[in-house]
SEFIZA-3560 file (N, C-alpha, C; in Angstrom, 3 decimals):
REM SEFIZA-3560
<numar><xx>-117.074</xx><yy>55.247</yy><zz>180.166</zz><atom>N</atom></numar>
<numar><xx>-117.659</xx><yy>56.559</yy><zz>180.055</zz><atom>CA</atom></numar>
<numar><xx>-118.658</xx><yy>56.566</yy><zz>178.902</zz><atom>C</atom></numar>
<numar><xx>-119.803</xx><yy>56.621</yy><zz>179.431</zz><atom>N</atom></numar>
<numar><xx>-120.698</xx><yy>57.025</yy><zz>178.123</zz><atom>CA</atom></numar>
<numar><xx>-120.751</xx><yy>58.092</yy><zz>177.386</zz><atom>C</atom></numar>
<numar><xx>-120.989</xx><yy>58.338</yy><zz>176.104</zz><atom>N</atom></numar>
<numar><xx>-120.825</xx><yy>58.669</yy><zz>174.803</zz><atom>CA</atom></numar>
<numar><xx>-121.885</xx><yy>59.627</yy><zz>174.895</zz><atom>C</atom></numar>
<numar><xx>-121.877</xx><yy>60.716</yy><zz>174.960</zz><atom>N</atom></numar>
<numar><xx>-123.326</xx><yy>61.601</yy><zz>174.972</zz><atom>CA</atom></numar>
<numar><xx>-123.741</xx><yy>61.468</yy><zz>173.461</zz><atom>C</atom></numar>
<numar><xx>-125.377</xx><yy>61.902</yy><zz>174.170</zz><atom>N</atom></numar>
<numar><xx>-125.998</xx><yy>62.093</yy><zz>172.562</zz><atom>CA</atom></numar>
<numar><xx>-125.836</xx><yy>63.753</yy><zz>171.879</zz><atom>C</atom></numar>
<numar><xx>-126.603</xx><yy>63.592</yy><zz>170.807</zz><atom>N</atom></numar>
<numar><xx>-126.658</xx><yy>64.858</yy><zz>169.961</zz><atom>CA</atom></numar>
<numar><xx>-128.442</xx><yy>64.796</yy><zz>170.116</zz><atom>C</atom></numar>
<numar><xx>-128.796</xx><yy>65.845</yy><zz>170.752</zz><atom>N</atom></numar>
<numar><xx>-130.344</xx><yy>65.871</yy><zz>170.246</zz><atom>CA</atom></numar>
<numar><xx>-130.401</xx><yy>67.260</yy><zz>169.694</zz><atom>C</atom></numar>
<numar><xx>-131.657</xx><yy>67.228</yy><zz>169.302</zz><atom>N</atom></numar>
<numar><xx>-131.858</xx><yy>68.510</yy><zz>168.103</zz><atom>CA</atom></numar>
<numar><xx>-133.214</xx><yy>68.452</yy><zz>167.550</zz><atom>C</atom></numar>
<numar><xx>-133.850</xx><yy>69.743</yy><zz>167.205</zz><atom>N</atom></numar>
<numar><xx>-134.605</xx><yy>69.881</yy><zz>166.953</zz><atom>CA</atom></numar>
<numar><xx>-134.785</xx><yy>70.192</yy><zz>165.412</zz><atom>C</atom></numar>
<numar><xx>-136.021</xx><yy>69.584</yy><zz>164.402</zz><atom>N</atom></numar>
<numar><xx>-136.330</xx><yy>69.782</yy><zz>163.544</zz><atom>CA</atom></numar>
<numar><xx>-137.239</xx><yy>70.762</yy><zz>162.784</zz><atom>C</atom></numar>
<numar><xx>-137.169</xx><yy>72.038</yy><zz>162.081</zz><atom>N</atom></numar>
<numar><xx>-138.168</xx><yy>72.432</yy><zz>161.740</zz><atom>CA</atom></numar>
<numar><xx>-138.470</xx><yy>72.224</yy><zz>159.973</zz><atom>C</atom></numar>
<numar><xx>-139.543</xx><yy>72.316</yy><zz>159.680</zz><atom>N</atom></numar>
<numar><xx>-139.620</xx><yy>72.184</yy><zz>157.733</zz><atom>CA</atom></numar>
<numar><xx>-140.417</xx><yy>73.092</yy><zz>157.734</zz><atom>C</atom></numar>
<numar><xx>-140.343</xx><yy>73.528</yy><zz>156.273</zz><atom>N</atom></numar>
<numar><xx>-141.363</xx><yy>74.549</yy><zz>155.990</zz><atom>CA</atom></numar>
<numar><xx>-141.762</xx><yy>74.423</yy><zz>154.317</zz><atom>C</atom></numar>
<numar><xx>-142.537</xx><yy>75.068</yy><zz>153.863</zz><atom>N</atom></numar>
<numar><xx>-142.326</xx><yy>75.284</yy><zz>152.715</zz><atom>CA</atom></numar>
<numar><xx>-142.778</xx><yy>73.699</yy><zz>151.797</zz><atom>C</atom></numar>
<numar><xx>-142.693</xx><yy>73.187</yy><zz>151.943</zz><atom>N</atom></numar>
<numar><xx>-143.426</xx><yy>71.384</yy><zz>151.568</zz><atom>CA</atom></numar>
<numar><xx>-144.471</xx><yy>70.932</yy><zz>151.580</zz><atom>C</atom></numar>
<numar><xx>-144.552</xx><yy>69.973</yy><zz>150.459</zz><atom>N</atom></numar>
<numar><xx>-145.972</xx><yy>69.323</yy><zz>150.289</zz><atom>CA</atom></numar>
<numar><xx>-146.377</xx><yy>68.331</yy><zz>151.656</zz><atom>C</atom></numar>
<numar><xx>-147.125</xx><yy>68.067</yy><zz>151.014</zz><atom>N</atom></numar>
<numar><xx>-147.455</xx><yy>66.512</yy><zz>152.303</zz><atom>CA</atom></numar>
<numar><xx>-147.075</xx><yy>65.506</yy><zz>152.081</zz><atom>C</atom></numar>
<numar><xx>-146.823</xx><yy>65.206</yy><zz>150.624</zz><atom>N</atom></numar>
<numar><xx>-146.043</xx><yy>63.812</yy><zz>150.322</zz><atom>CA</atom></numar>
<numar><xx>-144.717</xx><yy>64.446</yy><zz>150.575</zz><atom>C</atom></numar>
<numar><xx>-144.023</xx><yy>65.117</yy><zz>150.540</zz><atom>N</atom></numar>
<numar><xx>-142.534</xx><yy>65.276</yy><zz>151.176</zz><atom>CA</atom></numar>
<numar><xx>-142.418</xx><yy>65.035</yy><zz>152.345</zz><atom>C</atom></numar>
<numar><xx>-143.286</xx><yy>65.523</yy><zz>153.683</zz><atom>N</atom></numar>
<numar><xx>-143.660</xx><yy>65.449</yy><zz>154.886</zz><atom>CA</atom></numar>
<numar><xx>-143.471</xx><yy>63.938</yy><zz>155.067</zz><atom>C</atom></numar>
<numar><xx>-144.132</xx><yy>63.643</yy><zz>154.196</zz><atom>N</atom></numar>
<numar><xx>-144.674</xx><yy>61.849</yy><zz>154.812</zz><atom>CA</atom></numar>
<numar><xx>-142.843</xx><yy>60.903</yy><zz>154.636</zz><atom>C</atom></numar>
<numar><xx>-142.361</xx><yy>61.581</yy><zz>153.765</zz><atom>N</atom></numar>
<numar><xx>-140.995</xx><yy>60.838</yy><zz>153.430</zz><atom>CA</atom></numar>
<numar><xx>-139.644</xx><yy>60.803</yy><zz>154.225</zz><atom>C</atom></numar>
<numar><xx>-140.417</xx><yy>62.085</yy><zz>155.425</zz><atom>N</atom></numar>
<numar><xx>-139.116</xx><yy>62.366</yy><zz>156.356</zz><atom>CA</atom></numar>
<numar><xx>-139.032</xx><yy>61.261</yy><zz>157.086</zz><atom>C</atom></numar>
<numar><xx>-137.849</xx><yy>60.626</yy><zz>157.528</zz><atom>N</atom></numar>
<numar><xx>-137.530</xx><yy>59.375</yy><zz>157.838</zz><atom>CA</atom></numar>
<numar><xx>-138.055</xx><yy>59.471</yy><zz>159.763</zz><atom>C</atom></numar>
<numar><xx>-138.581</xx><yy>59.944</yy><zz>160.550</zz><atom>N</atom></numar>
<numar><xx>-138.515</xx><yy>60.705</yy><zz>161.912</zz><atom>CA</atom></numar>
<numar><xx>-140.225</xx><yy>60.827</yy><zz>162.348</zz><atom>C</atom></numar>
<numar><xx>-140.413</xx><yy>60.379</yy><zz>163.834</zz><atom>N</atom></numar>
<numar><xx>-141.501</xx><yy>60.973</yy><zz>163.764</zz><atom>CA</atom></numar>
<numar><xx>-141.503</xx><yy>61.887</yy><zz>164.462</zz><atom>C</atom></numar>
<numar><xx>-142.659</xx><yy>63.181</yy><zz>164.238</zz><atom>N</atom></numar>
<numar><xx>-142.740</xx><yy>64.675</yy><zz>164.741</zz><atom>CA</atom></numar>
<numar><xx>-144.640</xx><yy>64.905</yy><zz>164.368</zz><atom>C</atom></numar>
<numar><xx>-144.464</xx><yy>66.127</yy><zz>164.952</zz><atom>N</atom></numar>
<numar><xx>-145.645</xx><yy>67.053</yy><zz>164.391</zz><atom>CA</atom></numar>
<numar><xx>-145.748</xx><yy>67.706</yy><zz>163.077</zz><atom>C</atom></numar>
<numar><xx>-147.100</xx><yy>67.131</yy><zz>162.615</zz><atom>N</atom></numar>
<numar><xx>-147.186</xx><yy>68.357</yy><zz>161.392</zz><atom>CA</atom></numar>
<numar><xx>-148.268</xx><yy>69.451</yy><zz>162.360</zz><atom>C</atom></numar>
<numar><xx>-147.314</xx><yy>70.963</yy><zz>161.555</zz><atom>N</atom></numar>
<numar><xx>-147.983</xx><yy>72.299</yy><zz>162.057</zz><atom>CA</atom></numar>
<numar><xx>-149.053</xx><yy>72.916</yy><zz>161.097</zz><atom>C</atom></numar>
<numar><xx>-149.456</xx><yy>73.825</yy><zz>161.313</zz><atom>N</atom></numar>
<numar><xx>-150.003</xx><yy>75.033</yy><zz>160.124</zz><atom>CA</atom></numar>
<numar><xx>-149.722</xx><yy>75.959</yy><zz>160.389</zz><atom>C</atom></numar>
<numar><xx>-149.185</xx><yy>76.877</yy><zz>159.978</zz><atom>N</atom></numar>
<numar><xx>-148.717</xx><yy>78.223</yy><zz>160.261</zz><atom>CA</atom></numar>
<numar><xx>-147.125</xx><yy>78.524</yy><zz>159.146</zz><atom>C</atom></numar>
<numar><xx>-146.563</xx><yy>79.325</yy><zz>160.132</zz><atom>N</atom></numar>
<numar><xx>-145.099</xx><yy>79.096</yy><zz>159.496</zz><atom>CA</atom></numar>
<numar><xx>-144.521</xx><yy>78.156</yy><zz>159.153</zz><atom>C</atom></numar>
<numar><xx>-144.180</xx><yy>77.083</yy><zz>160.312</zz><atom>N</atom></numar>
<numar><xx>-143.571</xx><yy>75.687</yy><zz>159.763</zz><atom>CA</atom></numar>
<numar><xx>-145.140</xx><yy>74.718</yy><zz>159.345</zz><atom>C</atom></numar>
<numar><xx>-144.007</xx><yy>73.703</yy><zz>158.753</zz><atom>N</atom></numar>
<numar><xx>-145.081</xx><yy>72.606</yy><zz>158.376</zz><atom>CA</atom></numar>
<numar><xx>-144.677</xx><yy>71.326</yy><zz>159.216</zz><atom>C</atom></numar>
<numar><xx>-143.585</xx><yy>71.116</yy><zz>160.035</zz><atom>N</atom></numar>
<numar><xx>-143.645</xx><yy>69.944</yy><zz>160.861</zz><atom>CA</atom></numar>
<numar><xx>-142.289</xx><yy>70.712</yy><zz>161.610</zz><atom>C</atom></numar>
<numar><xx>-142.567</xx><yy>69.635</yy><zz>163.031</zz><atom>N</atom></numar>
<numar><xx>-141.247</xx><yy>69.564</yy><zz>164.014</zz><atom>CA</atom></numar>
<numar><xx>-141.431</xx><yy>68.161</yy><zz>164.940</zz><atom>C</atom></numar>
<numar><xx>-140.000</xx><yy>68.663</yy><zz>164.871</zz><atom>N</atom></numar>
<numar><xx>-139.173</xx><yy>66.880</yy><zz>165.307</zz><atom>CA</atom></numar>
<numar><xx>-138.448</xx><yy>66.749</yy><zz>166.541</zz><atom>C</atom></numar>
<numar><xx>-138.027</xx><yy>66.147</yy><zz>167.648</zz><atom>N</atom></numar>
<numar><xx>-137.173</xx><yy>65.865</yy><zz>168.324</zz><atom>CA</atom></numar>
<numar><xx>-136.362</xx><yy>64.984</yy><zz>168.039</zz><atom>C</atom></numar>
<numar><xx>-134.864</xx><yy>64.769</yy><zz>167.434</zz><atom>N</atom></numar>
<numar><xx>-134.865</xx><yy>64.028</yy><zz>166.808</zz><atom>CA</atom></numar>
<numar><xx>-133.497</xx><yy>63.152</yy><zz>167.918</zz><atom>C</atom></numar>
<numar><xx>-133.185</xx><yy>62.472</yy><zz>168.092</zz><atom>N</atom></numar>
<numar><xx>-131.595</xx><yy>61.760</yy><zz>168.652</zz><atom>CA</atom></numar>
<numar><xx>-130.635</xx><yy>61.339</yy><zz>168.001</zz><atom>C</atom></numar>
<numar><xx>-129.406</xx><yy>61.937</yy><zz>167.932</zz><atom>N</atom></numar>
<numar><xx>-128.365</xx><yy>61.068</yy><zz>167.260</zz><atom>CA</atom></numar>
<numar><xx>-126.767</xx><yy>60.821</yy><zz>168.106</zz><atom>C</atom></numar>
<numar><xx>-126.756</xx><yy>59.245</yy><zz>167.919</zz><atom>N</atom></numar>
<numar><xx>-125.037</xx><yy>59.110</yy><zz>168.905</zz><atom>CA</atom></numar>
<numar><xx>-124.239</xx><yy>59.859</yy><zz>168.526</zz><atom>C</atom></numar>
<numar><xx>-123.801</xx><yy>60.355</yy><zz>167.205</zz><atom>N</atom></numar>
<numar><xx>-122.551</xx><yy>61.356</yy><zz>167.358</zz><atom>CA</atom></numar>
<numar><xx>-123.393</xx><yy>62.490</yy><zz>166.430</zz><atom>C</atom></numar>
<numar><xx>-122.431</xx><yy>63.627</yy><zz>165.845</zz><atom>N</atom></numar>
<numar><xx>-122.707</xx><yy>64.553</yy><zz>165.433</zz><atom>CA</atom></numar>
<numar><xx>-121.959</xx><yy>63.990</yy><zz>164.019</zz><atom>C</atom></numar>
<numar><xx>-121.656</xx><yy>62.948</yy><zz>163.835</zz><atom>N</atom></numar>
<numar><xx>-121.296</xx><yy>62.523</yy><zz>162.189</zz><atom>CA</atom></numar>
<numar><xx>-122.774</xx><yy>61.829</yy><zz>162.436</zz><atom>C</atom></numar>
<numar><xx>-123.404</xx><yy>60.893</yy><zz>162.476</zz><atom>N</atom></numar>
<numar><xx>-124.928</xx><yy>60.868</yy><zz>162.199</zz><atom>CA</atom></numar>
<numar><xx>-125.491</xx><yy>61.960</yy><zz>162.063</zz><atom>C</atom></numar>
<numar><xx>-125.703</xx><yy>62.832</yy><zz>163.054</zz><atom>N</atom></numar>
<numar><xx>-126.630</xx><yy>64.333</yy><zz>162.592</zz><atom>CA</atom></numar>
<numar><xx>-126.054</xx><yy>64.799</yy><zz>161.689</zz><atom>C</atom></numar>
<numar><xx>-124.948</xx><yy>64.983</yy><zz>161.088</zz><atom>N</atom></numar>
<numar><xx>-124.200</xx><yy>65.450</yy><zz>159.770</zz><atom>CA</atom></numar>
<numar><xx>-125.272</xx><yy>64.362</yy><zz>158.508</zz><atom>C</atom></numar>
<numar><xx>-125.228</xx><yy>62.855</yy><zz>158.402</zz><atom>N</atom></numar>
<numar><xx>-125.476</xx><yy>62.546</yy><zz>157.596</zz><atom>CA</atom></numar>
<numar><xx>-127.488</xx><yy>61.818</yy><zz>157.547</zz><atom>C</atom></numar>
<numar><xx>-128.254</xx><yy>62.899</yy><zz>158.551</zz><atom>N</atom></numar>
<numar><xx>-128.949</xx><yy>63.009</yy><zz>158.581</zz><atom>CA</atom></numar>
<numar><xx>-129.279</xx><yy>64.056</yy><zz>157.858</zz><atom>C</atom></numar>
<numar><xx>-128.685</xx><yy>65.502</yy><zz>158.050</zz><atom>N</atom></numar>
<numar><xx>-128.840</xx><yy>66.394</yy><zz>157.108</zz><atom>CA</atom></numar>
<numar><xx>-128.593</xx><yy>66.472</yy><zz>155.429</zz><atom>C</atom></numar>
<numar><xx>-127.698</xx><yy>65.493</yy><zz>155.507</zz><atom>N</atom></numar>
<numar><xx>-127.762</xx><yy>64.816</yy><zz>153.570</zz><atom>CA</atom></numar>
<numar><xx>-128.914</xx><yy>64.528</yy><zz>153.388</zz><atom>C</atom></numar>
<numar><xx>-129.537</xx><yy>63.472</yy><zz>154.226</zz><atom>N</atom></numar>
<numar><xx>-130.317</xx><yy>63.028</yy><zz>153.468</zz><atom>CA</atom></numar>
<numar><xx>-131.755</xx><yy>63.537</yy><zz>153.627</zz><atom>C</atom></numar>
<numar><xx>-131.975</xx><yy>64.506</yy><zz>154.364</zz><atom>N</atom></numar>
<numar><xx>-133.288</xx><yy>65.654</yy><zz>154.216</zz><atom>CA</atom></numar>
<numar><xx>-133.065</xx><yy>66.604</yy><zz>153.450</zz><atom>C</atom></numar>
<numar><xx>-131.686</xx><yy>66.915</yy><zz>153.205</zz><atom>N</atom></numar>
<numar><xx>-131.582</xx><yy>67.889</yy><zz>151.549</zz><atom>CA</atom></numar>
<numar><xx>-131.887</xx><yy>67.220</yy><zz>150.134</zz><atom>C</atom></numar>
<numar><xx>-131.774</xx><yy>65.700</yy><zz>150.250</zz><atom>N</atom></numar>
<numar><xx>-132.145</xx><yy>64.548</yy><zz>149.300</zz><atom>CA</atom></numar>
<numar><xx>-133.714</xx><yy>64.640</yy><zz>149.510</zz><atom>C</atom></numar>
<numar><xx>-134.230</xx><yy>64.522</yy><zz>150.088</zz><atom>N</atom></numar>
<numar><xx>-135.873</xx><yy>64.415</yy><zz>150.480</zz><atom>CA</atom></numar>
<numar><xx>-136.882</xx><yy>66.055</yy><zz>150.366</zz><atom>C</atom></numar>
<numar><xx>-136.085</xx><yy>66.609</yy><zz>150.947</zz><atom>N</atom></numar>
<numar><xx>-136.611</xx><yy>67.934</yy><zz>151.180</zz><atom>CA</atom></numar>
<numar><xx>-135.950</xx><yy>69.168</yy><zz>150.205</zz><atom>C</atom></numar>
<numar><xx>-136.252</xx><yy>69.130</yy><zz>148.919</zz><atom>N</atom></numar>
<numar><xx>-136.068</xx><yy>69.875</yy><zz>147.377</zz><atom>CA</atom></numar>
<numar><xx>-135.319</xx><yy>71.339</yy><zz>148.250</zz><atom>C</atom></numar>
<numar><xx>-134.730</xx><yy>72.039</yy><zz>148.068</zz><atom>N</atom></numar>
<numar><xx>-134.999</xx><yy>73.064</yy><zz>148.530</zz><atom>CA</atom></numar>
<numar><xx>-134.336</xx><yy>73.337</yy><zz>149.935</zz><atom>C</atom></numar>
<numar><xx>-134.073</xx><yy>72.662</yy><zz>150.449</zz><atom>N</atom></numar>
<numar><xx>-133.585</xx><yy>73.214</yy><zz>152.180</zz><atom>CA</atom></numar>
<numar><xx>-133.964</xx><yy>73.863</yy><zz>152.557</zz><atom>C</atom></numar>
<numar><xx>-135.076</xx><yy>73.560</yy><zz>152.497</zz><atom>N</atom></numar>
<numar><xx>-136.192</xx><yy>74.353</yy><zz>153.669</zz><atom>CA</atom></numar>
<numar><xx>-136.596</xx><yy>73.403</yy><zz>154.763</zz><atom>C</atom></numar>
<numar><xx>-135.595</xx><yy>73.623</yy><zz>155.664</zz><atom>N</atom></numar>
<numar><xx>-135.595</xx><yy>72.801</yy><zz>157.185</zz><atom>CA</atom></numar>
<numar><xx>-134.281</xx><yy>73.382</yy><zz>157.640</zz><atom>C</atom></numar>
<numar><xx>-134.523</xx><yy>73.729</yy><zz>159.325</zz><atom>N</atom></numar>
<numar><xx>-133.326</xx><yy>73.952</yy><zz>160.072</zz><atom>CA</atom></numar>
<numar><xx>-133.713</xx><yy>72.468</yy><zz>160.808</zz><atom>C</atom></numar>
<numar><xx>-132.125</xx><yy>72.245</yy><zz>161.057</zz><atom>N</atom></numar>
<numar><xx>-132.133</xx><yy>71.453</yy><zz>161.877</zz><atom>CA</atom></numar>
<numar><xx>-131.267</xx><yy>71.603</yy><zz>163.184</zz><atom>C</atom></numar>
<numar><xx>-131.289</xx><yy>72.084</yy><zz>164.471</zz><atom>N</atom></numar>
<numar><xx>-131.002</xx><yy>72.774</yy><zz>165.732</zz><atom>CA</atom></numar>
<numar><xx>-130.267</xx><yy>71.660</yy><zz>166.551</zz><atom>C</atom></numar>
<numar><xx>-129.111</xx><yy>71.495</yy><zz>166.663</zz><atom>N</atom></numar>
<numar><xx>-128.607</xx><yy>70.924</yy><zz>167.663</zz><atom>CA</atom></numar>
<numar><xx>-128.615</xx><yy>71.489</yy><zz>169.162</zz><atom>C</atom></numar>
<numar><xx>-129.247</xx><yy>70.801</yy><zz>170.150</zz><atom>N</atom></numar>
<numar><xx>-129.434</xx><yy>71.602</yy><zz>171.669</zz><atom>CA</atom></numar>
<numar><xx>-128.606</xx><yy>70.408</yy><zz>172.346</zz><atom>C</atom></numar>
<numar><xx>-127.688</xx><yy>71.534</yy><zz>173.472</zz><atom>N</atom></numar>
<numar><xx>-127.024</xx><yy>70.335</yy><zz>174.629</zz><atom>CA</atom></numar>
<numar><xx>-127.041</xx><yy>70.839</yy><zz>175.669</zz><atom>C</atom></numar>
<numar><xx>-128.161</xx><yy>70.022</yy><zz>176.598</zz><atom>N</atom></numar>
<numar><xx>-128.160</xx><yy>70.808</yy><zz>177.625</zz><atom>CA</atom></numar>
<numar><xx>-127.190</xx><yy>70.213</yy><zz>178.920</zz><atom>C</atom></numar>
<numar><xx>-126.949</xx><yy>70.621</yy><zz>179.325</zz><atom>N</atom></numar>
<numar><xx>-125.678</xx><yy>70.615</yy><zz>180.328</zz><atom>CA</atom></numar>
<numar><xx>-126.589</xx><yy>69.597</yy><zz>181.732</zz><atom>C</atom></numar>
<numar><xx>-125.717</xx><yy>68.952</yy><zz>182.588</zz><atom>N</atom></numar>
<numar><xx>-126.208</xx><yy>67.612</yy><zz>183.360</zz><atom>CA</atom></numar>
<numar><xx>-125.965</xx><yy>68.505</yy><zz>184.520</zz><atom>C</atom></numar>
<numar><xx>-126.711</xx><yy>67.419</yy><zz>185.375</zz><atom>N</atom></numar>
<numar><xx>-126.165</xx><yy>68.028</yy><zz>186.816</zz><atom>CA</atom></numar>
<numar><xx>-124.429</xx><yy>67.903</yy><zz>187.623</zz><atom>C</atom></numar>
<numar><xx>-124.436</xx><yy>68.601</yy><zz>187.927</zz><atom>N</atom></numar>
<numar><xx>-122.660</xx><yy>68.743</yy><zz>188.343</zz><atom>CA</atom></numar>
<numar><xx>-122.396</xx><yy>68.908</yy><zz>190.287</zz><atom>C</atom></numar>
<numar><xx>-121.716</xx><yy>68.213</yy><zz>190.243</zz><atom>N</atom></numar>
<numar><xx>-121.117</xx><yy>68.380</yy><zz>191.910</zz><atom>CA</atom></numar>
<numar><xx>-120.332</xx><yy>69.397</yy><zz>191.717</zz><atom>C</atom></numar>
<numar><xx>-120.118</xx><yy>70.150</yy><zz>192.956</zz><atom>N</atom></numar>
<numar><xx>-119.020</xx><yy>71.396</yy><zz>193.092</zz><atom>CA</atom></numar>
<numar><xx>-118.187</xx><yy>70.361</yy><zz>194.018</zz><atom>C</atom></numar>
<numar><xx>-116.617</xx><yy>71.124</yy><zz>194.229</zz><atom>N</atom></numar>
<numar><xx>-115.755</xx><yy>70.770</yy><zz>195.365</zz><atom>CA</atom></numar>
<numar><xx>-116.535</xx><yy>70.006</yy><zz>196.953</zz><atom>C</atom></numar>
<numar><xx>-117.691</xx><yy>71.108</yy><zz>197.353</zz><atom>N</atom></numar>
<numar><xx>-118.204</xx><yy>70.480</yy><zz>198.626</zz><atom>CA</atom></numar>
<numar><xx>-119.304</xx><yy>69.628</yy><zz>198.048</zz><atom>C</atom></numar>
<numar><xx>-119.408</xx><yy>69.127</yy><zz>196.993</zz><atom>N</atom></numar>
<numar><xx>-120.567</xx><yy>68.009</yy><zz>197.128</zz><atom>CA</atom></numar>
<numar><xx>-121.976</xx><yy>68.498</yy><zz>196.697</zz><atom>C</atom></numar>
<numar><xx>-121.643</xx><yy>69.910</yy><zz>196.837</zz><atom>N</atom></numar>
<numar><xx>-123.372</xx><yy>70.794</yy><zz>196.229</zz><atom>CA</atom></numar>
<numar><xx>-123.831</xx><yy>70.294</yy><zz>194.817</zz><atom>C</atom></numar>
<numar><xx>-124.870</xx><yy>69.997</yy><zz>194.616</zz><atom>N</atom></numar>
<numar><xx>-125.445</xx><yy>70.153</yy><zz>193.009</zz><atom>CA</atom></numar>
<numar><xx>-125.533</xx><yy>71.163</yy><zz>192.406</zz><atom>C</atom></numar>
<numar><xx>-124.525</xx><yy>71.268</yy><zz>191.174</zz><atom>N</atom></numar>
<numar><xx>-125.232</xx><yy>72.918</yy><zz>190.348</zz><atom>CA</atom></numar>
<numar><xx>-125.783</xx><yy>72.801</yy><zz>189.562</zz><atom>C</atom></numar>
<numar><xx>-126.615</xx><yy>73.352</yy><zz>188.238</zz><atom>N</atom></numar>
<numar><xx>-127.102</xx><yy>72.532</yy><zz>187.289</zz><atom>CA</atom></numar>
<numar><xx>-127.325</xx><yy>73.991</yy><zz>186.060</zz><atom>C</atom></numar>
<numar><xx>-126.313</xx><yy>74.306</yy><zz>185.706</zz><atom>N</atom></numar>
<numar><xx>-126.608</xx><yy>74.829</yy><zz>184.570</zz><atom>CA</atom></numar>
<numar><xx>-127.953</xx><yy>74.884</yy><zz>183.436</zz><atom>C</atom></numar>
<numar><xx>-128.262</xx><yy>75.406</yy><zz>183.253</zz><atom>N</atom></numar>
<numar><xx>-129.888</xx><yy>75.270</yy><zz>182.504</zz><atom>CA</atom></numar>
<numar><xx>-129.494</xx><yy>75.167</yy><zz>180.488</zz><atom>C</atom></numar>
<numar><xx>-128.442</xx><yy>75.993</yy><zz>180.368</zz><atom>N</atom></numar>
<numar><xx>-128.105</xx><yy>75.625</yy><zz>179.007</zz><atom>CA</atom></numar>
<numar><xx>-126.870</xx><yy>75.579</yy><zz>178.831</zz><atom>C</atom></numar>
<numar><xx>-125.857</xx><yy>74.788</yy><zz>177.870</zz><atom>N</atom></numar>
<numar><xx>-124.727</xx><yy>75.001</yy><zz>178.037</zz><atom>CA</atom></numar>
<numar><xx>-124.598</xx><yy>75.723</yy><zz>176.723</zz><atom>C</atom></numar>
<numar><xx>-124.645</xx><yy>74.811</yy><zz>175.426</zz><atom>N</atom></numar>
<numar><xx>-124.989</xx><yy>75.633</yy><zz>174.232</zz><atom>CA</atom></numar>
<numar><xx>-126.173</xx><yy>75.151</yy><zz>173.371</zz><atom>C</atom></numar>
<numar><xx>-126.380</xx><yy>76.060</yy><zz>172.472</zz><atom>N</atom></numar>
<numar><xx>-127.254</xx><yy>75.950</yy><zz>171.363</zz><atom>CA</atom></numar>
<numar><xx>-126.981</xx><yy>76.628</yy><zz>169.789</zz><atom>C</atom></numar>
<numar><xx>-126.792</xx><yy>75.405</yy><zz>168.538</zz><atom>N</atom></numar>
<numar><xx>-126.250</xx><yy>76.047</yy><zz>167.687</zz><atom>CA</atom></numar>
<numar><xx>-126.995</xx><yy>75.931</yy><zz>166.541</zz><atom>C</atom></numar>
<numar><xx>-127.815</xx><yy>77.016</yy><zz>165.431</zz><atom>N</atom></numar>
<numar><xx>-128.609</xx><yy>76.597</yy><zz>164.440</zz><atom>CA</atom></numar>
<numar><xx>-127.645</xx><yy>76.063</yy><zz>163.197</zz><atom>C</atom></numar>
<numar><xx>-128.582</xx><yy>75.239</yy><zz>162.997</zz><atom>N</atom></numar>
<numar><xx>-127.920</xx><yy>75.058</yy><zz>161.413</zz><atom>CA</atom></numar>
<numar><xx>-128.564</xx><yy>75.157</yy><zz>160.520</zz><atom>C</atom></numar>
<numar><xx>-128.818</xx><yy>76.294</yy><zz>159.511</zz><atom>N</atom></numar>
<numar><xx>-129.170</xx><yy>76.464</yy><zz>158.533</zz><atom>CA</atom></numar>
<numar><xx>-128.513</xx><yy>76.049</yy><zz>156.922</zz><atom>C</atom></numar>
<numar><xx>-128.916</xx><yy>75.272</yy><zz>156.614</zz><atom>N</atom></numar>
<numar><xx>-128.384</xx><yy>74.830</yy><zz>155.069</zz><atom>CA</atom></numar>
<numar><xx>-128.273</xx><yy>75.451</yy><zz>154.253</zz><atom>C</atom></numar>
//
């Protein structure tokens, strides 16, 4: 049985450009509200845990959410139909 992932989304704000450049991930830098976003992958949710250490180490301030999204797979019913849920959950994490 395979091991699902953790994906999640990155936002920063509030940061220079040499902070930007130090995030370990590649993404977009924005202009506006945020200053970059990320798609980021991790095998468990203890990696995304100790991903968020180390952007509070990098990123002064905790100014970044980092969004875990799981979206739900396609599913057989009893007769064999495909259902496919569109979201199962979505949880922010703010530091």
């Amino acid at each position: 049985m395979e091991v699902p992932k953790v994906e999640a989304i990155l936002l920063v704000w509030g940061v220079r450009d040499e902070v930007l450049k130090k995030i370990p991930v590649e993404g977009h830098w924005l202009y506006g509200e945020y200053d970059f976003i990320a798609k980021v992958d991790f095998a468990t949710e203890v990696e995304m845990e100790e991903f968020e250490r180390l952007l509070g180490k990098i990123i002064n301030g905790h100014t970044f959410k980092l969004m875990p999204v799981r979206l739900s797979a396609v599913k057989k019913d009893v007769n064999g139909e495909e259902k496919v849920a569109v979201l199962e959950s979505a949880k922010a994490s703010v530091p």
